[in-house]
DRENNUTI-272666 format. One line per 10 residues: number of its first residue (from 0); for each residue x, y, z of N, C-alpha, C. Coordinates in Angstrom, 2 decimals. Each point is the difference from the previous one (the first is absolute). Layout:
! residues N
NUM> X,Y,Z,X,Y,Z,X,Y,Z; ... $
***
This chain:
! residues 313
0> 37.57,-44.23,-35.50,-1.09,0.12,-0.97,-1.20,0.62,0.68; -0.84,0.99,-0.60,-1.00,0.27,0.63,-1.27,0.22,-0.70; -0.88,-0.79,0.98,-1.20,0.12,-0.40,-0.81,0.82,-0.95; -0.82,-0.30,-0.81,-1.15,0.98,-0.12,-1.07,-0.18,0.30; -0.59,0.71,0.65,-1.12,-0.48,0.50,-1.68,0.85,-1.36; -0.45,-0.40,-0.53,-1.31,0.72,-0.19,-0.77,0.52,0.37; -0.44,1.31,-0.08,-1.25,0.66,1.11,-0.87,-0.09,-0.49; -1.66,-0.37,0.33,-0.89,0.54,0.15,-0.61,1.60,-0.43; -0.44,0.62,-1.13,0.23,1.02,-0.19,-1.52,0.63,0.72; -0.54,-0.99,0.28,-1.51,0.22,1.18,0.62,0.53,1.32 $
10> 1.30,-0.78,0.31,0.46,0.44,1.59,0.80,1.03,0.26; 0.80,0.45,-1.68,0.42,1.43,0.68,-1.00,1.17,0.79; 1.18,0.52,0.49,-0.63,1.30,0.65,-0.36,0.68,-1.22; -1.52,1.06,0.34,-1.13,0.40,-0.91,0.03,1.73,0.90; -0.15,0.82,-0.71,0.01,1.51,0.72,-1.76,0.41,0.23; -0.71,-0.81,0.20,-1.15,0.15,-0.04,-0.69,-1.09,1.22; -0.89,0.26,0.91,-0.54,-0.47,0.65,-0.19,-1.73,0.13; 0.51,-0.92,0.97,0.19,-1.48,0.06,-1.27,-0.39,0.41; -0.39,-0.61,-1.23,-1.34,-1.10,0.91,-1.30,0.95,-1.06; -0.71,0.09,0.62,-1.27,0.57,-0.73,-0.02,1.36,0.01 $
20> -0.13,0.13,-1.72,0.52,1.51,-0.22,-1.25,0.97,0.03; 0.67,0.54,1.19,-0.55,1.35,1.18,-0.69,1.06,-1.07; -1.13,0.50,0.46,-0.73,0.88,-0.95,0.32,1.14,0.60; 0.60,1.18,-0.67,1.09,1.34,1.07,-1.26,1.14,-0.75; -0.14,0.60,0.90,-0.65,1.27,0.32,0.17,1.29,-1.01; -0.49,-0.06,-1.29,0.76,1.09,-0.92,-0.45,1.31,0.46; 0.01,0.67,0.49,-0.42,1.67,0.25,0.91,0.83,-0.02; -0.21,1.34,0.62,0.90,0.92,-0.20,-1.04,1.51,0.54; 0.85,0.35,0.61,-1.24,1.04,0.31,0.37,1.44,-0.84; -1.56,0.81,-0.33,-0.03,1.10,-0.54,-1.06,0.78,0.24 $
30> -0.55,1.23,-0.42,-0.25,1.03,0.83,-1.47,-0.33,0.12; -0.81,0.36,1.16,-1.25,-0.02,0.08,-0.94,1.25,-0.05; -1.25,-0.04,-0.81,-0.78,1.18,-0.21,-0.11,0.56,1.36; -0.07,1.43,0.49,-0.66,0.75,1.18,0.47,1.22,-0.45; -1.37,0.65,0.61,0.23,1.47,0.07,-0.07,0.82,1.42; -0.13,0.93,-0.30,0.54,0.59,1.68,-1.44,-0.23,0.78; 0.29,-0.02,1.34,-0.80,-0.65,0.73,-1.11,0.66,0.70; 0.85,1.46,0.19,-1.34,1.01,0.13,-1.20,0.50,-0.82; 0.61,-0.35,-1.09,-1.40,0.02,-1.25,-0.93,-0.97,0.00; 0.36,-1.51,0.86,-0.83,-0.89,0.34,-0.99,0.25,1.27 $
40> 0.84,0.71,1.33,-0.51,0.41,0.70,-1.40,1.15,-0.21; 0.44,1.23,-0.67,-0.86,0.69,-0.61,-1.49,-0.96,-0.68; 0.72,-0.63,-1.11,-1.59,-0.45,-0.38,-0.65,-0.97,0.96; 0.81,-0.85,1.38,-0.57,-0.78,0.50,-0.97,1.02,1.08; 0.31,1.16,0.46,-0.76,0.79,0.54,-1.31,0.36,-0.77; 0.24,0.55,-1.21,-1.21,0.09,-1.12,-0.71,-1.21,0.53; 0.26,-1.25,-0.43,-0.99,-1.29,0.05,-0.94,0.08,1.04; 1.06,0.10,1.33,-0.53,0.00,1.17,-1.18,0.82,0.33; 0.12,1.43,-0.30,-1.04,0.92,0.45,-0.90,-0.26,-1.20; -0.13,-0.54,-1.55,-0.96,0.07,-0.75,-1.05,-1.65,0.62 $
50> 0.89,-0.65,0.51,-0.26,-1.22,0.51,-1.11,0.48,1.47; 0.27,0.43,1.04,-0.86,0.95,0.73,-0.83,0.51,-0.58; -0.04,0.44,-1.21,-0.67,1.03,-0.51,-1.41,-0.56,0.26; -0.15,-1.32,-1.27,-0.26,-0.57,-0.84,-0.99,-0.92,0.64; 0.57,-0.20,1.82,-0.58,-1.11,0.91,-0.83,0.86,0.53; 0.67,1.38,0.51,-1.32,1.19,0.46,-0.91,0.05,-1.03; 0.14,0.10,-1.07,-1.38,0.47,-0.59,-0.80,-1.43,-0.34; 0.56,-0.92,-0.32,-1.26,-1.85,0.08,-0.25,0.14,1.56; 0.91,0.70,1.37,-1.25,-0.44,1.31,-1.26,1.31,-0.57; 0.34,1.12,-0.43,-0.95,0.80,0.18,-1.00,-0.17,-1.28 $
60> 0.42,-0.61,-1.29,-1.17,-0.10,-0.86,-0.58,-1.25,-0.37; 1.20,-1.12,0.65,-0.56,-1.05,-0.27,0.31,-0.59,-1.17; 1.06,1.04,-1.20,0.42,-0.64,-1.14,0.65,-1.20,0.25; -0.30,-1.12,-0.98,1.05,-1.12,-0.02,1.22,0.07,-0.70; 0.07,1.37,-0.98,0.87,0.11,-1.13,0.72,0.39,1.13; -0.24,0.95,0.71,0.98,0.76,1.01,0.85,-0.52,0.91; -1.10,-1.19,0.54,1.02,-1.29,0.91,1.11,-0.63,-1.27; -0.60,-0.38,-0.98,1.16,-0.99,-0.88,1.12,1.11,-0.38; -0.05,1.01,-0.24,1.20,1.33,-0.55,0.64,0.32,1.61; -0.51,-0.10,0.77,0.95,0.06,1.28,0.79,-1.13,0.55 $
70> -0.37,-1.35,-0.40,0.64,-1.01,0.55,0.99,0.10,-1.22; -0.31,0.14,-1.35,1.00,-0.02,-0.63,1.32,1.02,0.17; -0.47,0.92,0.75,1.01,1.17,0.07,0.72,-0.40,1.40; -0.94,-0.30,0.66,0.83,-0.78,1.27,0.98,-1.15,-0.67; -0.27,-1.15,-0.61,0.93,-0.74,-0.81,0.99,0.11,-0.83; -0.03,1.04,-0.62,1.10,0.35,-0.74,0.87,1.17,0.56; -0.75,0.71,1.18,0.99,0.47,1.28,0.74,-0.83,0.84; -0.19,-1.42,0.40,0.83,-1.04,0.15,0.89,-0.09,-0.53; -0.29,-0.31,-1.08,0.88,-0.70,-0.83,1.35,1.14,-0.49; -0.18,1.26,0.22,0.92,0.47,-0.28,0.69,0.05,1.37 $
80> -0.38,0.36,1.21,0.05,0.15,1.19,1.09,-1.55,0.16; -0.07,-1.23,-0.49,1.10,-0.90,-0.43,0.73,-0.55,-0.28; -0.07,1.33,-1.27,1.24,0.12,-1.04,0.99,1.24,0.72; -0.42,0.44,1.12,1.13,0.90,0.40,1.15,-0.50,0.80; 1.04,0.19,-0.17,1.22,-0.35,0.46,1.23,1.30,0.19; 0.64,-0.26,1.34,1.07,0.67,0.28,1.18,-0.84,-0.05; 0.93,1.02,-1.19,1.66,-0.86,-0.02,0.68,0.99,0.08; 0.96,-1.36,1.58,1.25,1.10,0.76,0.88,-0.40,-0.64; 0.89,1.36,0.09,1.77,-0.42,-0.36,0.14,-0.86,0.00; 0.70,-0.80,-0.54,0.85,-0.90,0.39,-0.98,-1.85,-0.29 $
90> -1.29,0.78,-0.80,-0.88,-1.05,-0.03,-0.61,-0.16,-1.28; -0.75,-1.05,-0.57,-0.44,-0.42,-1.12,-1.58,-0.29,0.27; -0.91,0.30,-0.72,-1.48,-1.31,-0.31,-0.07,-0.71,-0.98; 0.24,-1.07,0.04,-0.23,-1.24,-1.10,-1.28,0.03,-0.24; -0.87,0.32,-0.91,-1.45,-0.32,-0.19,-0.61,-0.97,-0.88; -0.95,-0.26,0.17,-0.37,-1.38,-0.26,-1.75,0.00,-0.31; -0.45,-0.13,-1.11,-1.40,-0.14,-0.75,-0.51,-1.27,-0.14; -0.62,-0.71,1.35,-0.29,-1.12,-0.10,1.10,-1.00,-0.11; 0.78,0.14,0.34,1.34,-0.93,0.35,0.98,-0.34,-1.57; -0.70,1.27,-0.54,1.33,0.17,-1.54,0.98,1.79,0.38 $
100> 0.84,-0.72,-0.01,0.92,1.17,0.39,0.21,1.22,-1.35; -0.47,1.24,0.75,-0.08,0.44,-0.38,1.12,1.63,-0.41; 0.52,0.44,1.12,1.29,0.37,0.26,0.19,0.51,0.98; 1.48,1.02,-0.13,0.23,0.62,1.43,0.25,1.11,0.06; -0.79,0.42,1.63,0.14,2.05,0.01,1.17,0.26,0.69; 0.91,0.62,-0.77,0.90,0.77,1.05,0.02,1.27,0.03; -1.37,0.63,-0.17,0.43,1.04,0.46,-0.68,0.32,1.39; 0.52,0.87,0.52,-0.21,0.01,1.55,-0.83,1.24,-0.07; -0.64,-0.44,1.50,-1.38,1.03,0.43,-1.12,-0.75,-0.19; -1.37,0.81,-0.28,-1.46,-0.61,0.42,-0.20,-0.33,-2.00 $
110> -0.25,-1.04,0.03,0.02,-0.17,-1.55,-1.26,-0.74,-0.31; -0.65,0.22,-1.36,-1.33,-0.80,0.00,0.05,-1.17,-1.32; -0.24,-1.43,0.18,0.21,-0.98,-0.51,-0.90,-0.29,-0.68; -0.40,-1.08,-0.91,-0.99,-0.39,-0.59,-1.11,-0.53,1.09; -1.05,0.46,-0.56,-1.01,-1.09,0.65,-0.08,-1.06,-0.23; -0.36,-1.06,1.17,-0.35,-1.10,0.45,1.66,-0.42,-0.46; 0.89,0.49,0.45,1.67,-0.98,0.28,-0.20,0.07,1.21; 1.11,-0.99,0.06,0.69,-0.59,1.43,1.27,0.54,-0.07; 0.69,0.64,1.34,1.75,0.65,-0.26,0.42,-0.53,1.36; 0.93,0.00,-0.17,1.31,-0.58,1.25,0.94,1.04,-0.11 $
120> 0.54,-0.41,1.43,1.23,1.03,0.49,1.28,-0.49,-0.36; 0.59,0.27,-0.33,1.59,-0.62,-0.66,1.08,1.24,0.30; 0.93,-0.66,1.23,1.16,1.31,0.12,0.73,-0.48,-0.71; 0.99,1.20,-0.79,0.89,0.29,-0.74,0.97,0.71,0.62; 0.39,-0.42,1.17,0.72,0.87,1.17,1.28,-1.33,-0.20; 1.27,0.83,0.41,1.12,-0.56,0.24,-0.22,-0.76,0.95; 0.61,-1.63,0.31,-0.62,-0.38,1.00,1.97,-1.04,0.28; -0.46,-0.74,0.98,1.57,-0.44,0.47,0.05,-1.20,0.89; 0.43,-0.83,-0.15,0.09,-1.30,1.34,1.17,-0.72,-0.20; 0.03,-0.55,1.15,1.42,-0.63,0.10,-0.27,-1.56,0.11 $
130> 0.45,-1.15,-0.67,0.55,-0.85,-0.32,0.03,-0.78,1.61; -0.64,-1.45,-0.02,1.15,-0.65,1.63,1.09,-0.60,-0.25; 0.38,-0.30,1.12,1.38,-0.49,0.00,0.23,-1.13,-0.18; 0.20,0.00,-1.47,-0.65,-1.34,-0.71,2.17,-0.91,0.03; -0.12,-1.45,0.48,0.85,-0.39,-0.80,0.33,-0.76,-0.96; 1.05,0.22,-0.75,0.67,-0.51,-0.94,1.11,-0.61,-0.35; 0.25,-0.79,-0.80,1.03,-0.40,-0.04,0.63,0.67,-1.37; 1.43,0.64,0.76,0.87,0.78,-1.28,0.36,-1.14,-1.19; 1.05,0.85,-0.63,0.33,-0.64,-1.70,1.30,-1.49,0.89; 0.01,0.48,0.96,1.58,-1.06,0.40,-0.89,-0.86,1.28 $
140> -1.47,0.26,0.20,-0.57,-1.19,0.66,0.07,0.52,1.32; 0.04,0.97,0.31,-0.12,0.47,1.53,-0.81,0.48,0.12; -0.56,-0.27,1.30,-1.66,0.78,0.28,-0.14,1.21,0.39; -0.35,1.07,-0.29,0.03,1.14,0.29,-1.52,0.99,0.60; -0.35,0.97,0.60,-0.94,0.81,0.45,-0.07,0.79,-0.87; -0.32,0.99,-1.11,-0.73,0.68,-0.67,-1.35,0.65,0.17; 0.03,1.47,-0.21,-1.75,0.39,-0.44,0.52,1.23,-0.59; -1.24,0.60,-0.75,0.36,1.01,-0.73,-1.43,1.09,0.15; 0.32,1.10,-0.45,-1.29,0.59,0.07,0.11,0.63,-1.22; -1.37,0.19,-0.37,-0.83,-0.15,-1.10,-0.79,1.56,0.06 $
150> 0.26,0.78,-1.07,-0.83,1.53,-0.46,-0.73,-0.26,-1.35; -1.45,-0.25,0.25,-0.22,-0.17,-1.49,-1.42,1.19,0.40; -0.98,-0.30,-1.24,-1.30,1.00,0.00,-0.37,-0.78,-1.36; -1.83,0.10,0.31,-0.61,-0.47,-1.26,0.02,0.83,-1.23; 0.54,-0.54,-1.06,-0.23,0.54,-1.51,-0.63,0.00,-0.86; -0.79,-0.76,-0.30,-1.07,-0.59,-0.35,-1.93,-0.65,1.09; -0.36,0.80,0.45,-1.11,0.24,-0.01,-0.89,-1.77,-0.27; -0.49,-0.06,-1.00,-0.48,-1.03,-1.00,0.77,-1.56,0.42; 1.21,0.08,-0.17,0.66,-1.39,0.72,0.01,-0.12,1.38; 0.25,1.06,0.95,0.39,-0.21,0.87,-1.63,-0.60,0.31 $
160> -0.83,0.44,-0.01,-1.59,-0.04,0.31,-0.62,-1.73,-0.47; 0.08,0.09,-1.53,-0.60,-1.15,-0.50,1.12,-1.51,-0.02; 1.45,0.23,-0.06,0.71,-0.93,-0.61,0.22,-0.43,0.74; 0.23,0.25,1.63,0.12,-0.71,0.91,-0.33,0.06,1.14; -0.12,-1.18,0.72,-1.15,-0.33,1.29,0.30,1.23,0.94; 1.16,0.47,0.57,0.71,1.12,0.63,1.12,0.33,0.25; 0.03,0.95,-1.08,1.19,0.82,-0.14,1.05,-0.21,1.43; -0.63,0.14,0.83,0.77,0.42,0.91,0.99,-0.55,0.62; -1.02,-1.75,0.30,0.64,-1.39,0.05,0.81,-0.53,-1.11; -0.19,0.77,-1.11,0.37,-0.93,-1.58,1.81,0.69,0.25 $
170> -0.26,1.30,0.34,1.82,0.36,-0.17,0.85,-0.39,1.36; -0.66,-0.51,1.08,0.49,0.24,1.54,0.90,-1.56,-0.71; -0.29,-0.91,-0.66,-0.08,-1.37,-0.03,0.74,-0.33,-1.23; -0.06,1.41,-1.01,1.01,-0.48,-1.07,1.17,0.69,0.77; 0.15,0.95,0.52,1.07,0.79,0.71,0.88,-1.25,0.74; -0.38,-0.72,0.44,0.52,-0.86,0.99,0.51,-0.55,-0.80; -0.63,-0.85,-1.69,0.35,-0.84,-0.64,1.47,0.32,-0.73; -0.17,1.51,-0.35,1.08,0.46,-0.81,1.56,0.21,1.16; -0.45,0.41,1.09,1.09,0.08,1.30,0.25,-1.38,0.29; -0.29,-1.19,-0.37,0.67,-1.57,0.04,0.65,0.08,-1.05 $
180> -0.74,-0.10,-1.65,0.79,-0.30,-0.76,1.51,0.99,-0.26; -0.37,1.40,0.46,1.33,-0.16,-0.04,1.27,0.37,0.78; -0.54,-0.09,1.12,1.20,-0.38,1.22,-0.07,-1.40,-0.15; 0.09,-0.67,-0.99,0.41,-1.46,0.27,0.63,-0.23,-1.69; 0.18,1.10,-0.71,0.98,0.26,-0.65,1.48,0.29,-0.54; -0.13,0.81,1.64,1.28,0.71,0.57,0.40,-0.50,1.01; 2.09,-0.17,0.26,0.22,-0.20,1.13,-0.57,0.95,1.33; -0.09,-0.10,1.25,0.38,1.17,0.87,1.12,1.01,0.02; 1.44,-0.74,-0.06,0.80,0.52,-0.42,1.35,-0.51,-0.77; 0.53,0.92,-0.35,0.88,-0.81,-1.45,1.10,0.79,0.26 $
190> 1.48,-0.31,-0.41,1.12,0.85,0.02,0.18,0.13,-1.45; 1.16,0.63,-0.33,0.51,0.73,-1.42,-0.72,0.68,-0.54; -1.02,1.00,0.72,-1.34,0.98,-0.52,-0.98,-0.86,-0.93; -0.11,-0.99,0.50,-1.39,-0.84,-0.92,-1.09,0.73,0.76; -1.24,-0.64,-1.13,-1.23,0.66,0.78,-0.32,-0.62,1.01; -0.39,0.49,0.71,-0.93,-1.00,1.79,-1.02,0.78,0.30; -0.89,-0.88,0.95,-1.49,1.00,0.50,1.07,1.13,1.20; 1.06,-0.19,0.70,0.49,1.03,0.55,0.70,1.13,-0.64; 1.09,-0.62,-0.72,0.40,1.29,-1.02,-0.77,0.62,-1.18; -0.98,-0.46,-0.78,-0.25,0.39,-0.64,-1.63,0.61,0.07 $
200> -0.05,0.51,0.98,-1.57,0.56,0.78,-0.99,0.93,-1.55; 1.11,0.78,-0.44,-1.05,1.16,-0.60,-0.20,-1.56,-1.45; 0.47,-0.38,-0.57,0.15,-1.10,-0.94,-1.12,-0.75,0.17; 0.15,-1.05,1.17,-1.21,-0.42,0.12,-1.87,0.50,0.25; 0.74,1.23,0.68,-1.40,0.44,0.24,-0.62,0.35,-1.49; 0.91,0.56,-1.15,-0.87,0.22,-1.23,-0.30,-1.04,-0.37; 0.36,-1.73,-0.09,0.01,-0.89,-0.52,-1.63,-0.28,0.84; -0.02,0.11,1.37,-0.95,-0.49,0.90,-1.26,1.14,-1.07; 0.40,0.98,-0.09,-1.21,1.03,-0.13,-0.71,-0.34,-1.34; 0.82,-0.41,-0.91,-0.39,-0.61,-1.21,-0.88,-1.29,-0.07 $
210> 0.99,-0.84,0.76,-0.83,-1.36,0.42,-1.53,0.16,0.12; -0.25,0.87,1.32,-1.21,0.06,0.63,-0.92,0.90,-0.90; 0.58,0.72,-1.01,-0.81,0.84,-1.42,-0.24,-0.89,-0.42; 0.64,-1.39,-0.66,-0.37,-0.45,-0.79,-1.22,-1.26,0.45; 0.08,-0.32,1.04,-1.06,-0.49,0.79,-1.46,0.68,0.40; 0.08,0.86,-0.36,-1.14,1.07,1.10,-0.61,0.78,-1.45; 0.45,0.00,-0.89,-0.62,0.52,-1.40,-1.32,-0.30,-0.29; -0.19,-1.60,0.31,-1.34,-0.70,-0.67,-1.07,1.29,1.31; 0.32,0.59,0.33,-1.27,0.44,1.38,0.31,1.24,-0.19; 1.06,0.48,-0.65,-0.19,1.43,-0.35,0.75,0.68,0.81 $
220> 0.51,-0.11,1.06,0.93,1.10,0.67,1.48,-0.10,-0.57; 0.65,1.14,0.85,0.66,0.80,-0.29,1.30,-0.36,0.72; 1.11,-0.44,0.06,1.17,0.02,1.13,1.04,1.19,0.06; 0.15,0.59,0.74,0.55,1.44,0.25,1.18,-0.12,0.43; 0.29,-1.03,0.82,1.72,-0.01,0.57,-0.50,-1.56,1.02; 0.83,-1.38,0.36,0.34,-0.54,0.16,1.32,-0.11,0.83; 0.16,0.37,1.49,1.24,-0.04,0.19,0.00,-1.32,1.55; 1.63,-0.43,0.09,0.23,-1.13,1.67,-0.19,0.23,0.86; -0.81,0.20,0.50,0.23,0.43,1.66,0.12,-0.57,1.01; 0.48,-1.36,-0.15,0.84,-0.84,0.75,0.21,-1.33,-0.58 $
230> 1.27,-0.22,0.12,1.29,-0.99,-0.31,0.58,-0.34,0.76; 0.24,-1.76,0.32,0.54,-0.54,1.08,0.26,-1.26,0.10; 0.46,-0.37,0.50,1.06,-1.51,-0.32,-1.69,-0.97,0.79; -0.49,-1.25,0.13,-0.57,-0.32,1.01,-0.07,-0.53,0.93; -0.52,0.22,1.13,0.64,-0.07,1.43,0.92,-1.28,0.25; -0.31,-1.38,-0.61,0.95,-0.66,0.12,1.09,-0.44,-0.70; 0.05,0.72,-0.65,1.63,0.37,-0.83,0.76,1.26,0.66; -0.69,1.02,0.24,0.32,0.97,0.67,1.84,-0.03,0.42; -0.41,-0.61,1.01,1.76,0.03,1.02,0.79,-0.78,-1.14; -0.27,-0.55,-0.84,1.05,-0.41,-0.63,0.39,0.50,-1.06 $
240> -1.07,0.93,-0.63,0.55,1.18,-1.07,0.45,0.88,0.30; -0.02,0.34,1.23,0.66,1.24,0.77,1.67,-0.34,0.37; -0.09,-0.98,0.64,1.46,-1.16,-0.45,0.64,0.14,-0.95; -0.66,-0.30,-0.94,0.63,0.12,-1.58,0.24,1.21,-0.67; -0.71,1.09,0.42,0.10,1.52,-0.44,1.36,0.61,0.72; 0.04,-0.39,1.37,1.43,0.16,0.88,1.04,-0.22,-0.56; 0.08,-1.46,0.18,1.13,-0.26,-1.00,-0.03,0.31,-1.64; -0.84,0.20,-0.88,0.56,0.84,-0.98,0.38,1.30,0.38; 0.01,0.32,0.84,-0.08,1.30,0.24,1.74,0.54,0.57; 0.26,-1.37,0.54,1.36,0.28,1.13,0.82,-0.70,-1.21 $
250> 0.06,-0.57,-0.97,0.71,-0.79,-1.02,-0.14,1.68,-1.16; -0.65,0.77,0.33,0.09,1.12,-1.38,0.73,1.16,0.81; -0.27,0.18,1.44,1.26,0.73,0.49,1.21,-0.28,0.22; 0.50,-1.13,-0.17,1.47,-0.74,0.09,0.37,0.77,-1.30; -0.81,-0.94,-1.19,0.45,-0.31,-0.73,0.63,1.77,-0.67; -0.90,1.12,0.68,0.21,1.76,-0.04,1.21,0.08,0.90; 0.53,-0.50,1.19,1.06,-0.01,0.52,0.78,-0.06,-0.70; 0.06,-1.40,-0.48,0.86,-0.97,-0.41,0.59,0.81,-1.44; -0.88,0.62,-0.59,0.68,0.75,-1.03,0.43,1.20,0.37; -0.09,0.99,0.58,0.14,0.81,0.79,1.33,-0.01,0.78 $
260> 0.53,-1.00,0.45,0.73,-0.52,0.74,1.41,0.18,-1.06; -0.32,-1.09,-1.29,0.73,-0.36,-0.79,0.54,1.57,-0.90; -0.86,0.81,-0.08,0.22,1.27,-0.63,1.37,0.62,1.21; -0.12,0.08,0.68,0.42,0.48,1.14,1.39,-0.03,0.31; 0.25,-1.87,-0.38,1.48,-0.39,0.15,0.52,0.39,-1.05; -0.68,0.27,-1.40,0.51,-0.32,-1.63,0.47,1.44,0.60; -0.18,1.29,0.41,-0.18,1.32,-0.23,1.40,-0.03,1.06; 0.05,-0.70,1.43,1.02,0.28,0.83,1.27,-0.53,-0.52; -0.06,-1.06,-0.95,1.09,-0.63,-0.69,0.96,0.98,-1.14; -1.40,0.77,-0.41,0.44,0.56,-1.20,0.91,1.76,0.41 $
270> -0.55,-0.26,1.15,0.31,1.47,0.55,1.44,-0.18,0.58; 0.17,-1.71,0.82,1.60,0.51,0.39,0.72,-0.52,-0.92; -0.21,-0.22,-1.08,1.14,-0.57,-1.29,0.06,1.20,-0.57; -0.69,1.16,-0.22,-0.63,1.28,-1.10,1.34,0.65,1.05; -0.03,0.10,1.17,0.59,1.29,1.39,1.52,-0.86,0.19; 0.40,-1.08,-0.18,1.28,-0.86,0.52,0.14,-0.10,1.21; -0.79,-0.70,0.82,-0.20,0.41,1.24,0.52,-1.11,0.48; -0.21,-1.13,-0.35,0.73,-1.66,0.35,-0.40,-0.79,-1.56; 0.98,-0.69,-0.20,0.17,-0.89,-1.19,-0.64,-1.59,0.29; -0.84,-0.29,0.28,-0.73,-1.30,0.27,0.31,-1.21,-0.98 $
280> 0.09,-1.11,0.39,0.27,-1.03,-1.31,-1.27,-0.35,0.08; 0.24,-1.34,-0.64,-1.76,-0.60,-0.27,-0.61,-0.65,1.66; 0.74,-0.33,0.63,0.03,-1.35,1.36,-0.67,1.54,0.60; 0.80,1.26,0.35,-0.10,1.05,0.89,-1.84,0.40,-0.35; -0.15,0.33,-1.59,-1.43,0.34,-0.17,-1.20,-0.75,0.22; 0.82,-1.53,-0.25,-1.34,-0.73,0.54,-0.47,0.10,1.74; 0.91,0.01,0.51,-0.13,0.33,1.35,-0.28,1.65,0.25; 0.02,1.03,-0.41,-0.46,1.16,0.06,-1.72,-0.46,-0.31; 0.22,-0.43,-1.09,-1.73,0.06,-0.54,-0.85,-1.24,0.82; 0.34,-0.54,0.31,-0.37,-0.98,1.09,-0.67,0.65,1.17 $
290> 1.15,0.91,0.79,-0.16,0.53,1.34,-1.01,1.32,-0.54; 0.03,0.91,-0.95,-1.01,1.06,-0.51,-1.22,-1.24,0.09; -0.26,-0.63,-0.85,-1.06,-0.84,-0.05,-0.82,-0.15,1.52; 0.97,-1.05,0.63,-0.83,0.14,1.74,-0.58,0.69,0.66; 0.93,1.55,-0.29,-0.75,1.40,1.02,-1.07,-0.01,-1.22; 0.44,0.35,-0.93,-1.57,0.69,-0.36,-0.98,-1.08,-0.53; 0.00,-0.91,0.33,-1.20,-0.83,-0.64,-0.50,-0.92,1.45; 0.61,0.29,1.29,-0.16,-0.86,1.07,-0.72,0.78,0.63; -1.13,-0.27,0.67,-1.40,0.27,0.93,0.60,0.19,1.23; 0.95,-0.02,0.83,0.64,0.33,1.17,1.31,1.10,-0.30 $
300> 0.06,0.80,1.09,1.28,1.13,-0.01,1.24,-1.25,-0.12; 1.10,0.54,-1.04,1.13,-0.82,0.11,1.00,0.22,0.83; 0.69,-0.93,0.70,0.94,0.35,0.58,1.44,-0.15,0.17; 0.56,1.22,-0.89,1.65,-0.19,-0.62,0.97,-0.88,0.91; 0.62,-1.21,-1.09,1.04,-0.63,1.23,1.63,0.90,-0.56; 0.77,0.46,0.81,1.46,0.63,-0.55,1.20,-1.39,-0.68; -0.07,-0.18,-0.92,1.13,-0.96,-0.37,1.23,0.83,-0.37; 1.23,-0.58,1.25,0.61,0.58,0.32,1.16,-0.88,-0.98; -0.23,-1.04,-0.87,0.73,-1.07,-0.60,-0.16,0.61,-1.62; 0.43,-1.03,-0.74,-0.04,-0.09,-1.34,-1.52,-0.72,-0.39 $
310> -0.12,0.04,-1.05,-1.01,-0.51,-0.73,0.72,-1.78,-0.55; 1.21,-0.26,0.43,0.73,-0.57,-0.64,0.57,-1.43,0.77; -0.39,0.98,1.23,0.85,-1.23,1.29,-1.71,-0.36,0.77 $
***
């Protein structure tokens, strides 16, 4: 007879954050105003020399209008002189108007931004690290060495920046998380072509590459390829999986002998009954296939004895 037990429909598992529900970062990044940067330069030169101008003529006449129209031209020659920014290849500015985000420049070269923002550097460059040699325990409970390396690049601008503390640390740490869960999915290795983290390398690595996408999304990057770059029994299991790989190993060449062998006699049997070469009864073939058996399935040279008797006496 078996139980039923009642659940709790408070204690199932929930696909949404456990405990106090987390306030997540809605953004998304999109394009930011700028125009080209030498047209900023240009008028910031204007400012500058009307700004000179303006201070030479209040020392020489003493205007006050002349001091206040030069500091202002000095000031708003700043301020553009602030808004100038250079973006390299391979790079982004997140800009920022008083700490409301405002968007992002990709286009590259000397570019001119809004006044009075704030911009950051954000690469958008392919970037790459490798995984430690973290262990685990496989699907059959053996501890194993694993790491993988990791090709991703930021895709998002806006998340990677605002949604989380750092990108950089945020994927090094889910990477690790997704390379446990699932080498501890899979055996190491499996016979009858099942999947394993050894046979089935290109398999897992898409499974790994997905994993770590689907982890690394909330921050906005990108995963490019996911592949093992080292797999290994751990050190103290070691000598004894190597043990065990031997002997499967010397039990799958017999067992290639052993058929091999058997093809061999079926074919020599069939050949002197086919030619009439000697008429064998049943007693004679078992002892033919017996002695074929020894030479070719025995690990030492055989060495013929002459029976000079019957099979009989």
């Amino acid at each position: 007879m078996t139980a039923v037990v009642d659940r709790d429909p408070q204690l199932e598992p929930a696909a949404g954050p456990v405990g106090l529900h987390a306030t997540e970062v809605h953004i998304a990044e999109r394009r930011a105003w700028h125009a080209n940067g030498f047209l900023g330069v240009a008028l910031l030169l204007v400012l500058a020399a009307g700004a000179a101008w303006l201070f030479a003529t209040a020392d020489a006449t003493g205007s006050t209008a002349a001091g206040i129209g030069g500091a202002v031209a000095a000031l708003a020659a700043t301020v553009i002189g602030a808004s100038l920014a250079i973006v390299q290849p391979g790079t982004t500015q997140v800009v920022q108007f008083f700490g409301r985000y405002v968007g992002t420049v990709r286009t590259t070269g000397l570019v001119w931004l809004a006044p009075l923002t704030t911009h950051r550097r954000v690469s958008v460059r392919v970037r790459n690290f490798e995984t430690g040699h973290l262990k685990v325990n496989d699907a059959t409970g053996n501890p194993v060495e694993i790491a993988a390396i990791v090709v991703w690049q930021v895709a998002d601008t806006a998340k990677a920046t605002f949604a989380v503390q750092e990108y950089d640390n945020f994927i090094r740490v889910q990477s690790e998380a997704a390379v446990r869960h699932v080498a501890g999915a899979y055996p190491y290795d499996a016979a009858d072509d099942a999947e394993s983290l050894r046979g089935s390398t290109d398999r897992i690595s898409l499974e790994l590459a997905h994993e770590v996408a689907e982890r690394v999304v909330a921050a906005g990057l990108e995963i490019l390829e996911v592949r093992i770059s080292h797999l290994a029994y751990a050190p103290e299991i070691a000598q004894a999986m190597l043990q065990r790989q031997q002997a499967a190993a010397v039990v799958a060449a017999r067992s290639r002998i052993v058929e091999g062998a058997v093809g061999m006699v079926q074919m020599a049997l069939d050949q002197l009954r086919e030619e009439n070469v000697v008429d064998l009864d049943e007693e004679r073939k078992a002892a033919m296939v017996s002695n074929l058996l020894v030479v070719l399935c025995g690990d030492s040279r055989a060495t013929p004895v002459v029976n000079t008797g019957t099979l009989y006496q």
